[in-house]
PyMOL CGO cylinders between C-alpha atoms (Angstrom):
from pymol import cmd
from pymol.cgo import CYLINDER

trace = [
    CYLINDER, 251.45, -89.27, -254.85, 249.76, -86.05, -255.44, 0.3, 1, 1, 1, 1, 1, 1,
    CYLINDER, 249.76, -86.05, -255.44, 246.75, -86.96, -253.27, 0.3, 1, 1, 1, 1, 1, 1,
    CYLINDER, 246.75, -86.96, -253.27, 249.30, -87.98, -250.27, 0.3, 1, 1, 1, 1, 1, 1,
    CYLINDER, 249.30, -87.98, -250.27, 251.18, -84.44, -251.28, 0.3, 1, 1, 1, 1, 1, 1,
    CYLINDER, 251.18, -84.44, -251.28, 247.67, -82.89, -250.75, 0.3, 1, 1, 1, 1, 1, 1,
    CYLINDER, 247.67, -82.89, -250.75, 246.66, -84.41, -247.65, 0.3, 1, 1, 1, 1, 1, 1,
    CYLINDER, 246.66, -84.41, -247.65, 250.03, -84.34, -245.83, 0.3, 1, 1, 1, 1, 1, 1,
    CYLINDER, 250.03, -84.34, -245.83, 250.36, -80.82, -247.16, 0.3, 1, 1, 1, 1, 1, 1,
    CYLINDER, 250.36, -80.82, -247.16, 253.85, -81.65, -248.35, 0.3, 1, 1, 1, 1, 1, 1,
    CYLINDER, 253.85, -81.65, -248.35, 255.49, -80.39, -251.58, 0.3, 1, 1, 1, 1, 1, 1,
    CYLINDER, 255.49, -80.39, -251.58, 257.77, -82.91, -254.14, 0.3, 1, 1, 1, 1, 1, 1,
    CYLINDER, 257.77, -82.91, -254.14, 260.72, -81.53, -252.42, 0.3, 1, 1, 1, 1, 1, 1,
    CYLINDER, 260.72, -81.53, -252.42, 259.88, -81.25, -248.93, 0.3, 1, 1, 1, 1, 1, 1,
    CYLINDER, 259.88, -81.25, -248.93, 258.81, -85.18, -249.14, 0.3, 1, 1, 1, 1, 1, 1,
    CYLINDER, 258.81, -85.18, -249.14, 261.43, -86.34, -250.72, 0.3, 1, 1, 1, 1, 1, 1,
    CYLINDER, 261.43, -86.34, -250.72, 264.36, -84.39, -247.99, 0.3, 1, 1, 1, 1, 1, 1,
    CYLINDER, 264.36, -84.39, -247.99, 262.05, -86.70, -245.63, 0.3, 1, 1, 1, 1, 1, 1,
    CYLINDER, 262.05, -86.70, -245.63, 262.82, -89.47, -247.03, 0.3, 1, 1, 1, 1, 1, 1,
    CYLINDER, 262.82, -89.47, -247.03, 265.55, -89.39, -248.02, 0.3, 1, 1, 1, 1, 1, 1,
    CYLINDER, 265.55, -89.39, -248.02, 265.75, -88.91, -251.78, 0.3, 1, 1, 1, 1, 1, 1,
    CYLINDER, 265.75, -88.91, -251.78, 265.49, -86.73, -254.21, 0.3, 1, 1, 1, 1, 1, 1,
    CYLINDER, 265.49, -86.73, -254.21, 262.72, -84.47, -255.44, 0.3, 1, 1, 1, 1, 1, 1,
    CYLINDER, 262.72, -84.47, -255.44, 263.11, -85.68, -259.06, 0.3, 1, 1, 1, 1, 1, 1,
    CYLINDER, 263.11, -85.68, -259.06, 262.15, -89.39, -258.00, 0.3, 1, 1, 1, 1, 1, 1,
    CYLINDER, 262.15, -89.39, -258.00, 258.78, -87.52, -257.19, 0.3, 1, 1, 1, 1, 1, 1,
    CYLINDER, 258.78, -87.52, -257.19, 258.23, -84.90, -260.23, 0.3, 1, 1, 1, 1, 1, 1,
    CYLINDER, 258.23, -84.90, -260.23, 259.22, -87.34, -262.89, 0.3, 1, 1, 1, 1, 1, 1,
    CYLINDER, 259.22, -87.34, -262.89, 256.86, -89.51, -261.84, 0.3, 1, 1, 1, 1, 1, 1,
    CYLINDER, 256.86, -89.51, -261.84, 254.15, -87.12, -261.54, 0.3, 1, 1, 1, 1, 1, 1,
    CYLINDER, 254.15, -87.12, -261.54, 255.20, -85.82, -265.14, 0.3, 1, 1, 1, 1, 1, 1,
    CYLINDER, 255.20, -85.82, -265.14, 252.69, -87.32, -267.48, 0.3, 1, 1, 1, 1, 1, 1,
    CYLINDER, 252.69, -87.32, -267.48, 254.65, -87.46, -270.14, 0.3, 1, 1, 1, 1, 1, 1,
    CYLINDER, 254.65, -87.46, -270.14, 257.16, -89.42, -268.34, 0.3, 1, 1, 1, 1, 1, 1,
    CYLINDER, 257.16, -89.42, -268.34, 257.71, -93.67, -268.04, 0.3, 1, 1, 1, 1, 1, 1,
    CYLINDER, 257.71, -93.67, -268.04, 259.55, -92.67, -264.85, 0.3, 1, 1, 1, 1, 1, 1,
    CYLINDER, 259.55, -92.67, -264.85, 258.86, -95.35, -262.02, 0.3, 1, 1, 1, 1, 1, 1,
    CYLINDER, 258.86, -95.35, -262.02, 260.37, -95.09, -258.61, 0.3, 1, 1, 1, 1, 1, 1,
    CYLINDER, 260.37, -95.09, -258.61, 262.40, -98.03, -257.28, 0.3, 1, 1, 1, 1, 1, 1,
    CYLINDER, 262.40, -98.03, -257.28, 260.51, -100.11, -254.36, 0.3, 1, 1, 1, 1, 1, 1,
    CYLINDER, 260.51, -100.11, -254.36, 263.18, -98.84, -252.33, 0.3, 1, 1, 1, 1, 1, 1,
    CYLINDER, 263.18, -98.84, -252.33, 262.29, -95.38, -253.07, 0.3, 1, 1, 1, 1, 1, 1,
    CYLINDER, 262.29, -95.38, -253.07, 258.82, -96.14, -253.13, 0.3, 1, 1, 1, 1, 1, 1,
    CYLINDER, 258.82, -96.14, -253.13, 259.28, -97.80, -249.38, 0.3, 1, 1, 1, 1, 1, 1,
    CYLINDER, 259.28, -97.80, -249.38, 260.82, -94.63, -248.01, 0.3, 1, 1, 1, 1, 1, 1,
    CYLINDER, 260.82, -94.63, -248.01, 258.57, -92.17, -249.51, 0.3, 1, 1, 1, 1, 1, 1,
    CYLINDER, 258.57, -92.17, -249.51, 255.51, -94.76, -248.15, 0.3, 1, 1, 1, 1, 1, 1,
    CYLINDER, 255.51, -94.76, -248.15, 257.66, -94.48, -244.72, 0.3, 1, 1, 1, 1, 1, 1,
    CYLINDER, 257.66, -94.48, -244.72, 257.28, -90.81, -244.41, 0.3, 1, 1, 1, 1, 1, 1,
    CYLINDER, 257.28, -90.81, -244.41, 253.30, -90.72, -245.81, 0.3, 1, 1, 1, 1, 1, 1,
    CYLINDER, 253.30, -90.72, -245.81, 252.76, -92.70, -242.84, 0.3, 1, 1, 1, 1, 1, 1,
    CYLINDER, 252.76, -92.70, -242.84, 251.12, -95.76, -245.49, 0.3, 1, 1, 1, 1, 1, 1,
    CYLINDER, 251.12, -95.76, -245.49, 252.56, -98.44, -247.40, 0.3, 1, 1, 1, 1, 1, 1,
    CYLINDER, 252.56, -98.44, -247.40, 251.57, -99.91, -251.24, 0.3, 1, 1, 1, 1, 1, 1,
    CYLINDER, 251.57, -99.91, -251.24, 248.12, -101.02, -250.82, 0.3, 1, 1, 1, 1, 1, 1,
    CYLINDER, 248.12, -101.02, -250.82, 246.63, -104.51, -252.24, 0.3, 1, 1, 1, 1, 1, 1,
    CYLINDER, 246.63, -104.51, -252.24, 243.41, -102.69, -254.02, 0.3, 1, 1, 1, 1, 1, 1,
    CYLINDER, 243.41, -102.69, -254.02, 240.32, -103.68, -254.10, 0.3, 1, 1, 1, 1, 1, 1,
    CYLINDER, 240.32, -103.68, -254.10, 237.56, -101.25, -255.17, 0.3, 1, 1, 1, 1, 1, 1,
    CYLINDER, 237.56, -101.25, -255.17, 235.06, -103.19, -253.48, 0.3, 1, 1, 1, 1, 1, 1,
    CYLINDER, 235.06, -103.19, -253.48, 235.55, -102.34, -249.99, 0.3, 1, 1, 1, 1, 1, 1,
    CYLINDER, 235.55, -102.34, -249.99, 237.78, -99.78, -247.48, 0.3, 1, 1, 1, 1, 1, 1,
    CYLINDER, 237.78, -99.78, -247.48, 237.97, -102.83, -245.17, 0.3, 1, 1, 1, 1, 1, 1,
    CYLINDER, 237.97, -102.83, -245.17, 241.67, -103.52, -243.93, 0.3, 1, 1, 1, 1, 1, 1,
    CYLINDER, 241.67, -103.52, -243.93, 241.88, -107.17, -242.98, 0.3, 1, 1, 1, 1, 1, 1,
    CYLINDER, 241.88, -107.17, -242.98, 244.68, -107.83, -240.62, 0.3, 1, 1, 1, 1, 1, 1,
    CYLINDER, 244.68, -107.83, -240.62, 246.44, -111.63, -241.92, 0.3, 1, 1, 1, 1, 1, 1,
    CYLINDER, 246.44, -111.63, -241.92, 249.51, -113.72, -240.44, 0.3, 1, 1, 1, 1, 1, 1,
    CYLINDER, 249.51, -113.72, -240.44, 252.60, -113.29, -242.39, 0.3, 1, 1, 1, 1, 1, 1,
    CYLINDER, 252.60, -113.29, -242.39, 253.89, -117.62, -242.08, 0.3, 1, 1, 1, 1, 1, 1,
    CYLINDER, 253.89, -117.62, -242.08, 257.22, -118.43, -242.32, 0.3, 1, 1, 1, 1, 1, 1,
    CYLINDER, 257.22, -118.43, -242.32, 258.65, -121.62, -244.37, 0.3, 1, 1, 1, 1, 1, 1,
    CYLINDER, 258.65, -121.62, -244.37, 258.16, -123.60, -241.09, 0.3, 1, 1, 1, 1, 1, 1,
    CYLINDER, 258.16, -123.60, -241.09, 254.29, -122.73, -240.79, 0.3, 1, 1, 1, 1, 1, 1,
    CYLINDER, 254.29, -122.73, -240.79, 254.84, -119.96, -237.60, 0.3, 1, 1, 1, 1, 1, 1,
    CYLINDER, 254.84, -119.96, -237.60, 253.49, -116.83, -237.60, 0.3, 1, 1, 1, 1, 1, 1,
    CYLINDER, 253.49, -116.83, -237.60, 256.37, -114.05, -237.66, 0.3, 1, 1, 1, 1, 1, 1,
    CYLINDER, 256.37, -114.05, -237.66, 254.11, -110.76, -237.89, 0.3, 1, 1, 1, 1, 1, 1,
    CYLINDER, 254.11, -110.76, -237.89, 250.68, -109.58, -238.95, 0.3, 1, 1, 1, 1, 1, 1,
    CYLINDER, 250.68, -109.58, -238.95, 250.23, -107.29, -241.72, 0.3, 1, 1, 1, 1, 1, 1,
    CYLINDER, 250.23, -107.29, -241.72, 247.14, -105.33, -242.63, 0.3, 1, 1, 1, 1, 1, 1,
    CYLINDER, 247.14, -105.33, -242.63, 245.84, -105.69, -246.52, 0.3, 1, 1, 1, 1, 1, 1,
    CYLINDER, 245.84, -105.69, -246.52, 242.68, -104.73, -248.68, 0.3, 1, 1, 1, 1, 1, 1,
    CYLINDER, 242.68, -104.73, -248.68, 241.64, -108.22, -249.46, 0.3, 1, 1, 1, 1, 1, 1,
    CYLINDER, 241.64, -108.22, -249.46, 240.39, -111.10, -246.77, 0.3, 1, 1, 1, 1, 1, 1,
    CYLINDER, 240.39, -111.10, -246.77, 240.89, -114.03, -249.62, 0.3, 1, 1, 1, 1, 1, 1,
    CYLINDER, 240.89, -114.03, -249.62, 244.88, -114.03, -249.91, 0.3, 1, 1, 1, 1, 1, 1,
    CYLINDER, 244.88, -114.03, -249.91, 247.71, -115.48, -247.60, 0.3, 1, 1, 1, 1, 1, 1,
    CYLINDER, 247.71, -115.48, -247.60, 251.26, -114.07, -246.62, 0.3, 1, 1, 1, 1, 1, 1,
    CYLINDER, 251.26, -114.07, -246.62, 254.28, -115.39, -246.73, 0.3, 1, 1, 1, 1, 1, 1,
    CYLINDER, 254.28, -115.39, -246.73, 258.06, -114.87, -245.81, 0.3, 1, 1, 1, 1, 1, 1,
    CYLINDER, 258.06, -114.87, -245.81, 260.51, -115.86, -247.79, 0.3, 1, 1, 1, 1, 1, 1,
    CYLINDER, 260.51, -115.86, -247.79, 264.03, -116.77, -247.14, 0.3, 1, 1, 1, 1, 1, 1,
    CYLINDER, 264.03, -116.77, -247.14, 267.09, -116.07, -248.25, 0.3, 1, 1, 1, 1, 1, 1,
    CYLINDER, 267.09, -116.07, -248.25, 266.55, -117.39, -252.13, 0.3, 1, 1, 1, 1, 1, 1,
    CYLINDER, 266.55, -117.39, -252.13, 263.07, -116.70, -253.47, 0.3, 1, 1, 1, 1, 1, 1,
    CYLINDER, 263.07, -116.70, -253.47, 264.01, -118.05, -256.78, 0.3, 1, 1, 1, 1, 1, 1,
    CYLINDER, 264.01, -118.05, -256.78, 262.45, -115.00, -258.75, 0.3, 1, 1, 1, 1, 1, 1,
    CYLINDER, 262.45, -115.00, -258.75, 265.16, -112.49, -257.47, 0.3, 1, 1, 1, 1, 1, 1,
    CYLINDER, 265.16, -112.49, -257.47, 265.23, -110.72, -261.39, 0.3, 1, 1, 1, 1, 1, 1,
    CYLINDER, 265.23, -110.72, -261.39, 261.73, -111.08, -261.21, 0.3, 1, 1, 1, 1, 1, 1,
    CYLINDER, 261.73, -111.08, -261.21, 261.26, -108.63, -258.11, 0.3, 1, 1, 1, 1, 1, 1,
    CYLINDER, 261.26, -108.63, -258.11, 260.23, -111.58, -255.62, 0.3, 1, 1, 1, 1, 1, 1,
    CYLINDER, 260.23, -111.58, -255.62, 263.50, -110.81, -253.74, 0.3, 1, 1, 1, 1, 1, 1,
    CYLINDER, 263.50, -110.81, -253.74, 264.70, -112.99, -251.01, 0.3, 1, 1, 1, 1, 1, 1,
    CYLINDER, 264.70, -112.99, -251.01, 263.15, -112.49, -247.38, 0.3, 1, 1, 1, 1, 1, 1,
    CYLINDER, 263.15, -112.49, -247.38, 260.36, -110.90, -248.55, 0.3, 1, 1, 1, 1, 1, 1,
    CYLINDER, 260.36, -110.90, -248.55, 256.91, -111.12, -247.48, 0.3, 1, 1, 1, 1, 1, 1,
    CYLINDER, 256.91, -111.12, -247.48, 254.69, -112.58, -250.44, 0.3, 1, 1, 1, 1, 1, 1,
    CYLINDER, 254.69, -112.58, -250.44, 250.73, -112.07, -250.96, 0.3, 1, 1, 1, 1, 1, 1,
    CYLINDER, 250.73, -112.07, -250.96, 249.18, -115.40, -252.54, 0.3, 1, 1, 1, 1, 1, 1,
    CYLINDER, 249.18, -115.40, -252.54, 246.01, -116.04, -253.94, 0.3, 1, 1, 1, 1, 1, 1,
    CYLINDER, 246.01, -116.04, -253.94, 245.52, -119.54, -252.50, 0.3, 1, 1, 1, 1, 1, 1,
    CYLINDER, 245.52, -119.54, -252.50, 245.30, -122.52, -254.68, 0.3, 1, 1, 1, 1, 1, 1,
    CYLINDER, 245.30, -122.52, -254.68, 241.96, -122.92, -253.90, 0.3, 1, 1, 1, 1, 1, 1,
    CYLINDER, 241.96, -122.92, -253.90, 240.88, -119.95, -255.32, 0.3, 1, 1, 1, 1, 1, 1,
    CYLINDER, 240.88, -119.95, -255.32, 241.49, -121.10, -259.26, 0.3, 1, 1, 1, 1, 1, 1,
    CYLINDER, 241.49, -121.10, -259.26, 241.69, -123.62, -261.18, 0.3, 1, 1, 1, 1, 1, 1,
    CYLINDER, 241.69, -123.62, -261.18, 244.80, -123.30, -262.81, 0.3, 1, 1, 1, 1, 1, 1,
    CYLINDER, 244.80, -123.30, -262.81, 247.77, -121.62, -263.26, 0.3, 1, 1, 1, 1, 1, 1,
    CYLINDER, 247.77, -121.62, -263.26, 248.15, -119.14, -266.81, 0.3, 1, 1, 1, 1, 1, 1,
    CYLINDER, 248.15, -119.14, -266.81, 251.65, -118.99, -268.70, 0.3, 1, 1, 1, 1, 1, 1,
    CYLINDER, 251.65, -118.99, -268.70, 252.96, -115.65, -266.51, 0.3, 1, 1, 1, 1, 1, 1,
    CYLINDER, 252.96, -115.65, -266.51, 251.65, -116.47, -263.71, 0.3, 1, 1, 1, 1, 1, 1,
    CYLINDER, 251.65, -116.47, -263.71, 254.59, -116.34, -260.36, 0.3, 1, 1, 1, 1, 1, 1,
    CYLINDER, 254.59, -116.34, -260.36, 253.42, -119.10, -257.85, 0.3, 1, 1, 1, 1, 1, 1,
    CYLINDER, 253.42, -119.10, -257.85, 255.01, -120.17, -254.61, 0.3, 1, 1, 1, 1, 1, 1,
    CYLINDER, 255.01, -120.17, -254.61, 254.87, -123.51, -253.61, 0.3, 1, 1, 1, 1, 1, 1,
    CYLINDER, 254.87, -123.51, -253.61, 256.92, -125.58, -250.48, 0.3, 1, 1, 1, 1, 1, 1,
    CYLINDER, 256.92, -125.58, -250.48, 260.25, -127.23, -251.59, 0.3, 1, 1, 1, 1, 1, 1,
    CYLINDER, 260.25, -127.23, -251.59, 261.27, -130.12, -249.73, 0.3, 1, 1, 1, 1, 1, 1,
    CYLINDER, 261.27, -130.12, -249.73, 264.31, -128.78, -248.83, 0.3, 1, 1, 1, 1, 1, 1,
    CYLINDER, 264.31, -128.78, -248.83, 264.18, -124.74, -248.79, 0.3, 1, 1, 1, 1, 1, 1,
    CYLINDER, 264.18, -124.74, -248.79, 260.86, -124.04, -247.44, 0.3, 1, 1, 1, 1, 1, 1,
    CYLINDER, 260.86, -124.04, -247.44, 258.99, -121.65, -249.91, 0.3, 1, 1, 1, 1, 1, 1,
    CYLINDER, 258.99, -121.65, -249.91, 260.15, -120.71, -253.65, 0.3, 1, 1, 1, 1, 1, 1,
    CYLINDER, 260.15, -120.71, -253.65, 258.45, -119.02, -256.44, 0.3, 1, 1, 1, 1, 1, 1,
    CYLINDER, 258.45, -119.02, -256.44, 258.99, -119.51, -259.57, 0.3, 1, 1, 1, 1, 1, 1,
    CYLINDER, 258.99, -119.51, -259.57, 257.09, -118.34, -263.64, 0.3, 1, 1, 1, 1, 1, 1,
    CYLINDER, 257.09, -118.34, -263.64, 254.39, -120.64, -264.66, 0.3, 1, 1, 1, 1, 1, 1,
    CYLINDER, 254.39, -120.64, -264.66, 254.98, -121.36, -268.49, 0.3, 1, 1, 1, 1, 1, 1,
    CYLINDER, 254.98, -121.36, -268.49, 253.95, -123.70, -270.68, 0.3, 1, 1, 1, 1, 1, 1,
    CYLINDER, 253.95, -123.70, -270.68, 253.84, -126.30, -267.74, 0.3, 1, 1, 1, 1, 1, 1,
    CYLINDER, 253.84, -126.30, -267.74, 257.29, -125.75, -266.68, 0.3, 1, 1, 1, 1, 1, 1,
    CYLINDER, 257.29, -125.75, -266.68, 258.02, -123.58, -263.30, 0.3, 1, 1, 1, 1, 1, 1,
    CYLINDER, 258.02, -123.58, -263.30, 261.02, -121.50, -264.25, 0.3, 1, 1, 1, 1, 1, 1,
    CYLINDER, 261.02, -121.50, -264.25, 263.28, -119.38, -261.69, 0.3, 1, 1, 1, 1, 1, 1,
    CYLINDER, 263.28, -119.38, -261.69, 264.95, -116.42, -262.63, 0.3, 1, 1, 1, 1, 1, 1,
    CYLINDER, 264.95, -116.42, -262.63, 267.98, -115.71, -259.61, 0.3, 1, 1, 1, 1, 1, 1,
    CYLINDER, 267.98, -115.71, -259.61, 269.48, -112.58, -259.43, 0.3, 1, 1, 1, 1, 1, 1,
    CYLINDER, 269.48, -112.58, -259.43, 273.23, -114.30, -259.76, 0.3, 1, 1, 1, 1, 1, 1,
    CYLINDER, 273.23, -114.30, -259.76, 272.26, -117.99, -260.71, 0.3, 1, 1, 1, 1, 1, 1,
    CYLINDER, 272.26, -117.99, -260.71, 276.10, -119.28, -260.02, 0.3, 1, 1, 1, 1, 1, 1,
    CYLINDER, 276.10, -119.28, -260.02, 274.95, -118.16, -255.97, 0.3, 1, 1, 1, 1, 1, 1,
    CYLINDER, 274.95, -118.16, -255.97, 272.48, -120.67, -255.40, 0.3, 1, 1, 1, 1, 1, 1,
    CYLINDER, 272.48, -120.67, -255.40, 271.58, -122.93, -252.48, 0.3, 1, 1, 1, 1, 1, 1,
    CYLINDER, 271.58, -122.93, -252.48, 274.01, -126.07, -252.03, 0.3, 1, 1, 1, 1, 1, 1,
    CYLINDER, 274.01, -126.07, -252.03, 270.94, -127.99, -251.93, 0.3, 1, 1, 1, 1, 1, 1,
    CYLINDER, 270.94, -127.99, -251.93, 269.80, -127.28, -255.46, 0.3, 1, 1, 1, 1, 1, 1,
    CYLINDER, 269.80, -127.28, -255.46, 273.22, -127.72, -256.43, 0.3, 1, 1, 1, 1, 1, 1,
    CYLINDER, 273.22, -127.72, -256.43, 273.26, -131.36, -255.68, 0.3, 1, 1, 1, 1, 1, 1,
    CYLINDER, 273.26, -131.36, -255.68, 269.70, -131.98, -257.04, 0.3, 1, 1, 1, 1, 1, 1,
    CYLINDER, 269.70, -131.98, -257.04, 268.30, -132.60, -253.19, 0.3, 1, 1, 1, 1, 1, 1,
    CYLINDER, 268.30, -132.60, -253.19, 264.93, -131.32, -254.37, 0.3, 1, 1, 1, 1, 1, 1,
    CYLINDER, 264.93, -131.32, -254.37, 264.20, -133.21, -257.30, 0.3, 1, 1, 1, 1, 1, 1,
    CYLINDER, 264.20, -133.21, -257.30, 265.68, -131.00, -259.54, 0.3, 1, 1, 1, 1, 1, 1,
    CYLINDER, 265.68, -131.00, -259.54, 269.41, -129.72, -260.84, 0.3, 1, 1, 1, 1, 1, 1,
    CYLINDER, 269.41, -129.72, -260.84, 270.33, -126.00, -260.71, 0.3, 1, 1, 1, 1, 1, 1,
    CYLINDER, 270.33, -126.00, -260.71, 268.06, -123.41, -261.49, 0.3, 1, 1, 1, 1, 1, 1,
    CYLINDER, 268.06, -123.41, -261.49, 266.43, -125.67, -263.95, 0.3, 1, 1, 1, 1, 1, 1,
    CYLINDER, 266.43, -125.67, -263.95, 262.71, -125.53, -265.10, 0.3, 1, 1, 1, 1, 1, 1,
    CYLINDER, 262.71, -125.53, -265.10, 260.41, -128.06, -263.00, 0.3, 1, 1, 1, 1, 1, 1,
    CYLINDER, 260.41, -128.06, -263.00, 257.27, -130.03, -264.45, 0.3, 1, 1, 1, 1, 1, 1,
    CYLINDER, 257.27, -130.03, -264.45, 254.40, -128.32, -262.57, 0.3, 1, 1, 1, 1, 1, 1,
    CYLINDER, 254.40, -128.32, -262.57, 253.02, -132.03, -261.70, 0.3, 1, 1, 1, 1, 1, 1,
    CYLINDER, 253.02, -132.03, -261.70, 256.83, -132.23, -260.14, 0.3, 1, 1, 1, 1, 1, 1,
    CYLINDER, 256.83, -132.23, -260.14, 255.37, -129.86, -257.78, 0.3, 1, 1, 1, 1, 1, 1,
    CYLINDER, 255.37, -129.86, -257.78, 251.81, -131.05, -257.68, 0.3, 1, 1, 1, 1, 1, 1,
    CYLINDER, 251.81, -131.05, -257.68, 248.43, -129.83, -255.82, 0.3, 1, 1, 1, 1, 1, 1,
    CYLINDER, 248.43, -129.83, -255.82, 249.52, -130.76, -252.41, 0.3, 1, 1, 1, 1, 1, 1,
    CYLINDER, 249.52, -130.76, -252.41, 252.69, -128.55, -252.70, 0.3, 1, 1, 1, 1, 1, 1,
    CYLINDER, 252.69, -128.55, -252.70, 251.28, -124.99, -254.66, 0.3, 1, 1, 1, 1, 1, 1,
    CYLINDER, 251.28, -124.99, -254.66, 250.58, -122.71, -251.92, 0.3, 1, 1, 1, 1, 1, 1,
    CYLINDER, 250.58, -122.71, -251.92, 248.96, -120.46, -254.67, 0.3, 1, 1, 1, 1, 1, 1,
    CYLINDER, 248.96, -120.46, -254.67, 249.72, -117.18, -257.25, 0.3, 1, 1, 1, 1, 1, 1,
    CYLINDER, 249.72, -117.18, -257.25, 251.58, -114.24, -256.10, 0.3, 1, 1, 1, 1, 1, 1,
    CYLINDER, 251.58, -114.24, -256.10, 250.12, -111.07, -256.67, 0.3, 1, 1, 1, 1, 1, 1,
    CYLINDER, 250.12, -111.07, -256.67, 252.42, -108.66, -254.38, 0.3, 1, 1, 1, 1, 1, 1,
    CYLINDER, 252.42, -108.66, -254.38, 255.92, -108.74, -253.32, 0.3, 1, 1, 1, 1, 1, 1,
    CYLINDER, 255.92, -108.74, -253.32, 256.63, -106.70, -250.14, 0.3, 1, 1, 1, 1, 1, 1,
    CYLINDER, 256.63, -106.70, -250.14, 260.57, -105.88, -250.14, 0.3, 1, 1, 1, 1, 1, 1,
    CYLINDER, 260.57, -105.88, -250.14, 262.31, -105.75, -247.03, 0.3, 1, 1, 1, 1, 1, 1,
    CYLINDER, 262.31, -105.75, -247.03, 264.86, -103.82, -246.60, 0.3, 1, 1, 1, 1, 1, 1,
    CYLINDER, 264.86, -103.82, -246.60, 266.20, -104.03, -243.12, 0.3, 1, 1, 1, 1, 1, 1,
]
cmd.load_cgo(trace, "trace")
């Protein structure tokens, strides 16, 4: 924040008038003392006015790789620029299944592809195809693939009648899921908030 203060030659409350907000979602952050985090909707409008959005890092290189954002029926619905050339985006739909988790529901979703590893770690948010919703993400533990909704009693009809192998929001055996199905690990959640 200060170095996008510095370059745009903006002060706390200058940017944050902008945007839309208020100056104290900038100077608490910037107070060291502080735990203060913006929201990702704050963060999105501040990004808005820098003229930038959240960045994938990578210290290795300045490169900006331009990637297809894919949709749950394989089609290419924009292109978004990122840091890395060795990840994949998604868009979600409506239920993500990690909604309390901050994988919200039509956002876009940065994977590491399976591919890339050689197994999942207890933590670890993957997406992977259902049969019947397209693309969900869910918490790697133990084996299990857990969701965590934002209001569990709104969920899809289908997982309501078990459609996809599965009742509810219940956990899933990862071998439910299986290779051919794990599109990969998350490792960014882009919010959309149009």
């Amino acid at each position: 924040m200060r170095e996008v203060m510095q370059q745009k030659r903006l002060t706390a409350n200058s940017w944050a008038t902008l945007a839309g907000t208020s100056p104290t979602n900038i100077t608490r952050f910037l107070n060291t003392d502080s735990k203060f985090m913006p929201s990702v909707r704050t963060l999105a409008k501040l990004a808005k006015i820098a003229g930038s959005s959240p960045q994938l890092l990578n210290k290795t290189t300045e490169t900006k790789h331009k990637i297809p954002v894919i949709d749950h029926k394989g089609k290419c619905v924009q292109m978004i620029l990122v840091d890395r050339d060795d990840v994949v985006a998604y868009k979600l739909k409506e239920y993500s299944g990690m909604g309390a988790k901050g994988v919200n529901g039509n956002a876009t979703i940065i994977v590491e592809p399976r591919d890339s590893f050689s197994e999942c770690n207890d933590g670890d948010i993957i997406a992977y195809e259902s049969y019947i919703y397209g693309i969900l993400c869910g918490e790697y533990r133990s084996g299990l693939v857990m969701y965590f909704p934002k209001n569990p009693n709104q969920m899809p009809s289908q997982f309501k009648k078990g459609k996809d192998g599965y009742k509810d929001w219940s956990t899933v055996p990862i071998e439910f899921i299986g290779d051919d199905r794990l599109f990969g690990k998350v490792i960014h959640a882009i919010s959309d908030f149009e």
